[in-house]
Kinemage of the C-alpha trace (Angstrom):
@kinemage 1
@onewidth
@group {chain A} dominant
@subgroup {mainchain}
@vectorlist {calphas} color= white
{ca unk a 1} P -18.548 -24.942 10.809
{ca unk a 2} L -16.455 -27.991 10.210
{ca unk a 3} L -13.024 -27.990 8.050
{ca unk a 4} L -14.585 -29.950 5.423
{ca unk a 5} L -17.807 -27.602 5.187
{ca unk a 6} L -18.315 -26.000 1.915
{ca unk a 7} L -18.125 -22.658 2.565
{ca unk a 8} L -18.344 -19.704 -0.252
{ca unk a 9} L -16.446 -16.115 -0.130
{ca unk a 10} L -17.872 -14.238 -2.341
{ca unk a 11} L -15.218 -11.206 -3.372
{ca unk a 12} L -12.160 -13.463 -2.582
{ca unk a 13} L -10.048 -11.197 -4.581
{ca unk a 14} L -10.781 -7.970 -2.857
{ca unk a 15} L -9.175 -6.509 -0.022
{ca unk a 16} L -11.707 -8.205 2.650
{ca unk a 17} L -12.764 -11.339 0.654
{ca unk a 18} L -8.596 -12.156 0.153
{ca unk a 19} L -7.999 -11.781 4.083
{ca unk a 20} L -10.834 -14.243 4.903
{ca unk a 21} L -9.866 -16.137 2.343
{ca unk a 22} L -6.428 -15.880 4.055
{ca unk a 23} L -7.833 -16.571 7.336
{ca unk a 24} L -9.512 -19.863 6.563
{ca unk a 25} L -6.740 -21.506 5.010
{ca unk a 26} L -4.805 -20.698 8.146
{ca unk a 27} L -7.414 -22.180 10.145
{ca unk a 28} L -7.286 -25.326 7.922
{ca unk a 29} L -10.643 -24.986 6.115
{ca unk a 30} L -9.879 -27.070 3.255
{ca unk a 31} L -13.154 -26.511 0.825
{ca unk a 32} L -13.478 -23.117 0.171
{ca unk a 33} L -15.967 -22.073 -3.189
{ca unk a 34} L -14.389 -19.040 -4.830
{ca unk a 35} L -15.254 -17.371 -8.025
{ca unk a 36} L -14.065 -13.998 -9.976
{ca unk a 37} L -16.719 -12.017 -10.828
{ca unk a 38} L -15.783 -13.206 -14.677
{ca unk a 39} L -16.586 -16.631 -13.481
{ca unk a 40} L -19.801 -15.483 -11.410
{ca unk a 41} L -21.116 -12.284 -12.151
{ca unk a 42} L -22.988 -11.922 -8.837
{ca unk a 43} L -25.357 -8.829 -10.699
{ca unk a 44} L -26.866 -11.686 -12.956
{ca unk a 45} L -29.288 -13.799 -10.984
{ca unk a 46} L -29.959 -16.929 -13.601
{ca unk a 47} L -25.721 -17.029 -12.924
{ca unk a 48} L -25.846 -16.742 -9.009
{ca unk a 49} L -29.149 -19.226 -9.083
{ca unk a 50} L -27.298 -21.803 -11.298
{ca unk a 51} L -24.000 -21.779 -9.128
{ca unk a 52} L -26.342 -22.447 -5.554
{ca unk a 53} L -27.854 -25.148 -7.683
{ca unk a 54} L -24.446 -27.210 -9.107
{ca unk a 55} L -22.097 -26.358 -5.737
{ca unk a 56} L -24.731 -25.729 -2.745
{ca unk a 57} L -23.004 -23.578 -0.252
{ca unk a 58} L -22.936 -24.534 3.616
{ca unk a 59} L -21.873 -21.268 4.416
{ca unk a 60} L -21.065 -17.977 3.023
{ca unk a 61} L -18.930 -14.908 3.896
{ca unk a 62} L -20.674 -11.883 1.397
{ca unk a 63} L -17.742 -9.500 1.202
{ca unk a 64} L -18.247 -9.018 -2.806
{ca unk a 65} L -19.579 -5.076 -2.794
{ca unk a 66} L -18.749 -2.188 -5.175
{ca unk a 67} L -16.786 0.527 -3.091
{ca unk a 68} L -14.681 3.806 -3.126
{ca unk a 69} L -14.240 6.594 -1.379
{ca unk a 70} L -15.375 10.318 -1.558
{ca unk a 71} L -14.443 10.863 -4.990
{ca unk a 72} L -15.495 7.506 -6.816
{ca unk a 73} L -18.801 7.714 -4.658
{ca unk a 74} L -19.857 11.352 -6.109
{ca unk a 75} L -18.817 10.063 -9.376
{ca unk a 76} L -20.766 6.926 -10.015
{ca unk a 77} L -23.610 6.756 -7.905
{ca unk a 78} L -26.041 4.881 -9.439
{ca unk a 79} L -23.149 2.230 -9.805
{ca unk a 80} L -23.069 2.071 -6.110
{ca unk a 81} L -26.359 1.612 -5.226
{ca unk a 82} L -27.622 -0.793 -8.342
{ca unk a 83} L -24.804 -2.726 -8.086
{ca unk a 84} L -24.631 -3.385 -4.422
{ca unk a 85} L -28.043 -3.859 -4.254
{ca unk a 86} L -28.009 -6.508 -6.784
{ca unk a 87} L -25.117 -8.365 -5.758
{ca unk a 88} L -26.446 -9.031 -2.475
{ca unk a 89} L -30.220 -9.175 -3.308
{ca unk a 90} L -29.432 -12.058 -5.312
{ca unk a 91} L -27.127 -13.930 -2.855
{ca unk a 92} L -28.914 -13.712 0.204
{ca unk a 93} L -32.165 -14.688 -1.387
{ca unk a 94} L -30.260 -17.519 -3.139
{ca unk a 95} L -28.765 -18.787 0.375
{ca unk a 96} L -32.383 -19.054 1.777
{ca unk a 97} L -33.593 -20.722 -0.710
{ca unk a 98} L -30.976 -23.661 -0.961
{ca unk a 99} L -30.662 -23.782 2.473
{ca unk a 100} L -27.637 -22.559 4.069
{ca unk a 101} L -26.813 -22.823 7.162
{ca unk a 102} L -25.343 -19.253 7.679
{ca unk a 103} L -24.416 -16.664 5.900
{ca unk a 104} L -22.592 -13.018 7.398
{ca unk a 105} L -22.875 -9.755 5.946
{ca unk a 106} L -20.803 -7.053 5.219
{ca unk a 107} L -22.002 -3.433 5.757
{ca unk a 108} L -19.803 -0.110 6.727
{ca unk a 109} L -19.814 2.283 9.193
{ca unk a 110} L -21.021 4.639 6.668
{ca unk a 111} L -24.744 3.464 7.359
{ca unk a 112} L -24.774 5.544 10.874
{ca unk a 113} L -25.797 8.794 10.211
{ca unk a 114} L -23.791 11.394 9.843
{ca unk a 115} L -24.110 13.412 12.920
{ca unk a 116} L -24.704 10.122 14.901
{ca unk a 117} L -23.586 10.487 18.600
{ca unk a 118} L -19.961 9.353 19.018
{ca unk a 119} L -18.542 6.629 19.296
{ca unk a 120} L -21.506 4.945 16.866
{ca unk a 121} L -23.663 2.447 18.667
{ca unk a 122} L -25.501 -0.073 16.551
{ca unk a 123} L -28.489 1.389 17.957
{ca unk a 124} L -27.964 4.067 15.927
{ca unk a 125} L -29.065 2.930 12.884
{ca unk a 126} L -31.922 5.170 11.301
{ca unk a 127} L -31.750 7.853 13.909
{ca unk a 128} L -30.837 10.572 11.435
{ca unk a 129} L -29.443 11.715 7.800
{ca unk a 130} L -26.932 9.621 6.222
{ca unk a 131} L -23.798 11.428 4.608
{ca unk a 132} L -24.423 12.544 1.145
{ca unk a 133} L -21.100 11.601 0.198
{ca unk a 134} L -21.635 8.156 -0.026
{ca unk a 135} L -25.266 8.194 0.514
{ca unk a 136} L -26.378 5.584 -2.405
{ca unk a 137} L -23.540 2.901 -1.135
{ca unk a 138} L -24.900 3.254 2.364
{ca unk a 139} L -28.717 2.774 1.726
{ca unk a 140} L -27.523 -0.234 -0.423
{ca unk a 141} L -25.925 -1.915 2.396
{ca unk a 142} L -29.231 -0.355 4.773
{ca unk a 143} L -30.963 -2.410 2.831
{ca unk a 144} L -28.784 -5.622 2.966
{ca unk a 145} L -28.960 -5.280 6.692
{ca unk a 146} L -32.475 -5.194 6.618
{ca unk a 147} L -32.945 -7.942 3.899
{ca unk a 148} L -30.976 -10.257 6.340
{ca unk a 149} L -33.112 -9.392 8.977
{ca unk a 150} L -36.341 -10.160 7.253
{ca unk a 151} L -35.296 -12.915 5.879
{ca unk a 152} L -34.314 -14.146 9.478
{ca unk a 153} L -38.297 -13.435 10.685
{ca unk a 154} L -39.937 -15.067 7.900
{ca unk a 155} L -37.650 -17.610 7.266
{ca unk a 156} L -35.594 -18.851 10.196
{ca unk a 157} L -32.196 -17.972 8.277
{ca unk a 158} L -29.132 -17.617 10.605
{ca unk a 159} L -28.038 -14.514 8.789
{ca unk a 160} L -25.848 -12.139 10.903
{ca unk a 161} L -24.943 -8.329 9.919
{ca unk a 162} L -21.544 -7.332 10.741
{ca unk a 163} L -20.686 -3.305 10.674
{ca unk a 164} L -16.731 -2.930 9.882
{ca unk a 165} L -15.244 0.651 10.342
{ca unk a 166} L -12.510 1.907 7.517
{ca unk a 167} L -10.368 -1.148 6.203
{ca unk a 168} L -6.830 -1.100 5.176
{ca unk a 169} L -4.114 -4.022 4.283
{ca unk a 170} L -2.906 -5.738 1.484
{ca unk a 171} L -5.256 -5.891 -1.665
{ca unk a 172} L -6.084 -2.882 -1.026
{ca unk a 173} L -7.409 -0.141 -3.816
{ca unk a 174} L -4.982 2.443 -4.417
{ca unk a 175} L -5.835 4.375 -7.379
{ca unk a 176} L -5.496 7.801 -6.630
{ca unk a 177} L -9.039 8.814 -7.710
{ca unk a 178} L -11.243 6.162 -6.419
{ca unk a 179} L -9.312 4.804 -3.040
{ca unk a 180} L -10.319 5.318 0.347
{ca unk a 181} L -8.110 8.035 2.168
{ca unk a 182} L -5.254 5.762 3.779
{ca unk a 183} L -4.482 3.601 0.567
{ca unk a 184} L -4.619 6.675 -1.137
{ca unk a 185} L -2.084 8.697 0.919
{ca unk a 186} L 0.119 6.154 1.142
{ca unk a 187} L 0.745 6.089 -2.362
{ca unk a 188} L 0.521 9.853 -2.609
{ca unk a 189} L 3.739 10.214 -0.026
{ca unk a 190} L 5.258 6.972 -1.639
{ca unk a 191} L 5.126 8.796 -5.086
{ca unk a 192} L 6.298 12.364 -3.603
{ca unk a 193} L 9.207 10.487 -2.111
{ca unk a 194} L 10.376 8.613 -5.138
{ca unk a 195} L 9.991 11.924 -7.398
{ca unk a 196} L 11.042 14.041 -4.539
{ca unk a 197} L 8.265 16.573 -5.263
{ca unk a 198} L 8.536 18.949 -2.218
{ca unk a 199} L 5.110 19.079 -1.473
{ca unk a 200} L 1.941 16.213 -0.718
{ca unk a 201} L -1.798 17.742 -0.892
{ca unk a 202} L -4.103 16.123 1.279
{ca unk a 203} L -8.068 16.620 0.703
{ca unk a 204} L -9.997 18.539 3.394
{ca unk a 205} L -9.216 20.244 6.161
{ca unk a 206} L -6.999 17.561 8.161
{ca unk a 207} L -9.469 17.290 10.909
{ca unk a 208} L -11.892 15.009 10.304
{ca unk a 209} L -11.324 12.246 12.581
{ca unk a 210} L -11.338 8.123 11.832
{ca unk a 211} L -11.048 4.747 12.654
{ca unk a 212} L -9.155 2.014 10.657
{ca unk a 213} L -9.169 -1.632 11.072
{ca unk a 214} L -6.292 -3.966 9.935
{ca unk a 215} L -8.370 -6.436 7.105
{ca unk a 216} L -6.485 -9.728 8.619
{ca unk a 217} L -8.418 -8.193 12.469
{ca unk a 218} L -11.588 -8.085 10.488
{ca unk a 219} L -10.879 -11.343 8.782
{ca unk a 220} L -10.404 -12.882 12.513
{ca unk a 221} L -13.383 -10.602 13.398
{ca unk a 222} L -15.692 -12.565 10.745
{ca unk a 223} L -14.378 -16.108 11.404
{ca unk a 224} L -14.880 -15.322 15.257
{ca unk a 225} L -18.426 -14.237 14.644
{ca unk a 226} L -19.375 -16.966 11.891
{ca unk a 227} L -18.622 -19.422 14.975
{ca unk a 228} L -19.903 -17.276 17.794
{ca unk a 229} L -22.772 -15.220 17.112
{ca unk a 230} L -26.259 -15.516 16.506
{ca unk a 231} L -28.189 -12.026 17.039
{ca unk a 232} L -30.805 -11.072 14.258
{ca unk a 233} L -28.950 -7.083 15.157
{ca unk a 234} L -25.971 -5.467 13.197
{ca unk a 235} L -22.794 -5.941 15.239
{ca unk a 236} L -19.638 -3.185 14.839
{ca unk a 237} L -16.308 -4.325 14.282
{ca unk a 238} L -12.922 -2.106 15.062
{ca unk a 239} L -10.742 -0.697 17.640
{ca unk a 240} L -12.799 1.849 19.524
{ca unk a 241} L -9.683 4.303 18.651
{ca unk a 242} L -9.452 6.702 16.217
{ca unk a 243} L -7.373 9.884 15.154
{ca unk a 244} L -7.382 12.829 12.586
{ca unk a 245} L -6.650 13.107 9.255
{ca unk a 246} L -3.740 15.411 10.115
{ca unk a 247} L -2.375 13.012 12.638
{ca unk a 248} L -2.742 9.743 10.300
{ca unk a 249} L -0.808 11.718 7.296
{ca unk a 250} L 1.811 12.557 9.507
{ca unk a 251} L 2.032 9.042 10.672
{ca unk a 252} L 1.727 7.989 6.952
{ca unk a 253} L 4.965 10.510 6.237
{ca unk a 254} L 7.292 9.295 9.041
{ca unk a 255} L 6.420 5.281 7.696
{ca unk a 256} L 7.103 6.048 4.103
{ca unk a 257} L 9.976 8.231 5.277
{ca unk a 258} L 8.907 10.979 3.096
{ca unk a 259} L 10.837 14.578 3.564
{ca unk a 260} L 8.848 16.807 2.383
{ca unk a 261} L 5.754 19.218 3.144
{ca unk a 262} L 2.453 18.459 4.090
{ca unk a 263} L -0.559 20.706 2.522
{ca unk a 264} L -4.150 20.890 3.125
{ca unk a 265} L -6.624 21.987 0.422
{ca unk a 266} L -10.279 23.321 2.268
{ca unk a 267} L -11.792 23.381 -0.663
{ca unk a 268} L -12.164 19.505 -1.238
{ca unk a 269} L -15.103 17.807 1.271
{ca unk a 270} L -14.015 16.475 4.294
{ca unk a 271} L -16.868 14.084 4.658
{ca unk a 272} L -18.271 12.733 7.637
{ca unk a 273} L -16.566 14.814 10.717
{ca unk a 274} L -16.157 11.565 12.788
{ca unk a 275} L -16.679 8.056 12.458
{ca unk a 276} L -15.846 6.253 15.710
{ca unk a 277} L -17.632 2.423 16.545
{ca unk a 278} L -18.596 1.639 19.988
{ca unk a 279} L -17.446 -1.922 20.179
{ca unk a 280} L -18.568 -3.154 23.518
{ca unk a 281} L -20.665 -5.762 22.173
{ca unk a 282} L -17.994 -7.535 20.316
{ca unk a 283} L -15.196 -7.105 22.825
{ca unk a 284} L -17.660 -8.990 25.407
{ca unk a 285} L -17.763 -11.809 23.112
{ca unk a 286} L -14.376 -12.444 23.332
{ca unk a 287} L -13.057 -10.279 20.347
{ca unk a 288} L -10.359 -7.560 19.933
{ca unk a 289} L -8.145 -6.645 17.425
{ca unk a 290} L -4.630 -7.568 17.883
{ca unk a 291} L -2.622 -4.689 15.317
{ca unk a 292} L -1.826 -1.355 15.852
{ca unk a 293} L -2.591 1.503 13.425
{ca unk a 294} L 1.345 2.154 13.107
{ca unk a 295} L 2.492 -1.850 12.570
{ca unk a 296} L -0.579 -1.919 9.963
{ca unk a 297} L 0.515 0.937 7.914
{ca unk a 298} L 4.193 -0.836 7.825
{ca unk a 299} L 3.148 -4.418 6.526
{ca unk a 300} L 0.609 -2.377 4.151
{ca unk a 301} L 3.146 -0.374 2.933
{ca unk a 302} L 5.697 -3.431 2.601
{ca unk a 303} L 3.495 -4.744 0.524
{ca unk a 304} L 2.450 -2.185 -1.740
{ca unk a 305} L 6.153 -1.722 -2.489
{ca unk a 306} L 6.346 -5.248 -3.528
{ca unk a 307} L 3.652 -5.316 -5.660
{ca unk a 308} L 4.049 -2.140 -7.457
């Protein structure tokens, strides 16, 4: 993948399509196609079709996706599975038909099943129920997976799967309804703090336990595997560490430097009970990340205070 290479991130503007955008500038990529979905509405496929044809992609990073958590998932599923399925149904066939070289796609963690052994292996996959949660988002990224794959077999496509656990960072989502749990807790305590309200209400029971990824570490992550792998198989990206909900609020509390007390409401669904990646196969590759939990949730939350 030379520096002149035209390459195409599609979701530049979103929290993972930003940090690889990010990423390749610092790496002195200097022809990089990027369009808002205003410009390219990745759901329409004369529109996708039409921009292969006039700009022909060498390579492509497909981070564009609909996603939320718990709350925006139970809300608007059929959102989350037509649109997802669209989006990428129409890029991937696109980039085999006007020949690119390779493309890399996004999935979640959320495709392991929900009582998969822990920490998840990629061998995993279809070995049990998914989470009903955010069951629609995960079969439409199953199926991305799989439409890689067989795209690979008939066609010869270099198109390679890669599984990221939870993301955080700048560009992040953080409406309070339809976030992810660490975006949305971070606001939650920054709010509590700056209206002293003597109380923050966290969802679940606290003990749930996750992973989270810095988004610039996945952003390395996908540059490092767009250059150095090849394998028709899903591949996990994270940190192989994870902690409770309990313990990350409290974390979240100290950072933001908020005073007052944490409660936990049972009767909201505590999702999956843990979602840990085994990430052997992309440490021996030559991969790890590089920032802690604690230094993430500082820069993230340095940033959300400049921005809003």
């Amino acid at each position: 993948m030379n520096k002149a290479a035209k390459i195409y991130i599609a979701g530049h503007r979103g929290l993972v399509g930003s940090a690889i955008k990010r990423k390749l500038e610092q790496q002195g990529y200097q022809n990089l196609l990027c369009r808002t979905s205003k410009e390219l509405d990745l759901r329409n496929q004369q529109a996708v079709e039409d921009f292969f044809q006039a700009e022909k992609p060498e390579y492509i990073f497909l981070a564009a996706a609909k996603v939320g958590g718990i709350q925006a998932n139970h809300n608007y599923p059929a959102d989350f599975i037509h649109d997802n399925l669209v989006m990428q149904s129409n890029v991937i066939d696109a980039a085999s038909r006007h020949g690119v070289k390779k493309l890399l796609f996004l999935g979640s963690s959320c495709i392991y099943p929900k009582f998969a052994p822990q920490p998840m292996r990629e061998t995993d996959l279809l070995t049990g129920t998914l989470e009903p949660t955010n069951e629609p988002y995960a079969i439409a990224k199953i199926a991305g997976i799989k439409m890689c794959q067989a795209y690979n077999r008939q066609y010869g496509t270099q198109f390679i799967c890669a599984m990221p656990t939870n993301l955080y960072g700048p560009q992040d989502n953080f409406d309070l309804e339809n976030s992810h749990v660490l975006p949305a807790l971070l606001r939650r305590f920054h709010e509590a703090k700056r209206t002293e309200s003597p109380t923050v209400t966290v969802w679940g029971t606290g003990k749930p336990k996750r992973e989270f990824l810095h988004v610039d570490d996945l952003a390395d992550a996908c540059h490092f595997l767009m250059l150095h792998y090849q394998d028709n198989e899903i591949i996990n990206i994270g940190t192989g560490k994870d902690l409770t909900i309990k313990e990350l609020a409290q974390m979240m509390k100290e950072i933001v430097g908020y005073q007052g007390k944490l409660i936990f409401d049972p009767t909201k669904p505590d999702g999956t009970p843990r979602k840990l990646l085994e990430v052997s196969k992309i440490y021996k590759l030559g991969w790890q990340a590089q920032i802690s939990l604690k230094e993430g949730i500082k820069q993230t939350y340095q940033w959300y205070q400049a921005y809003f």
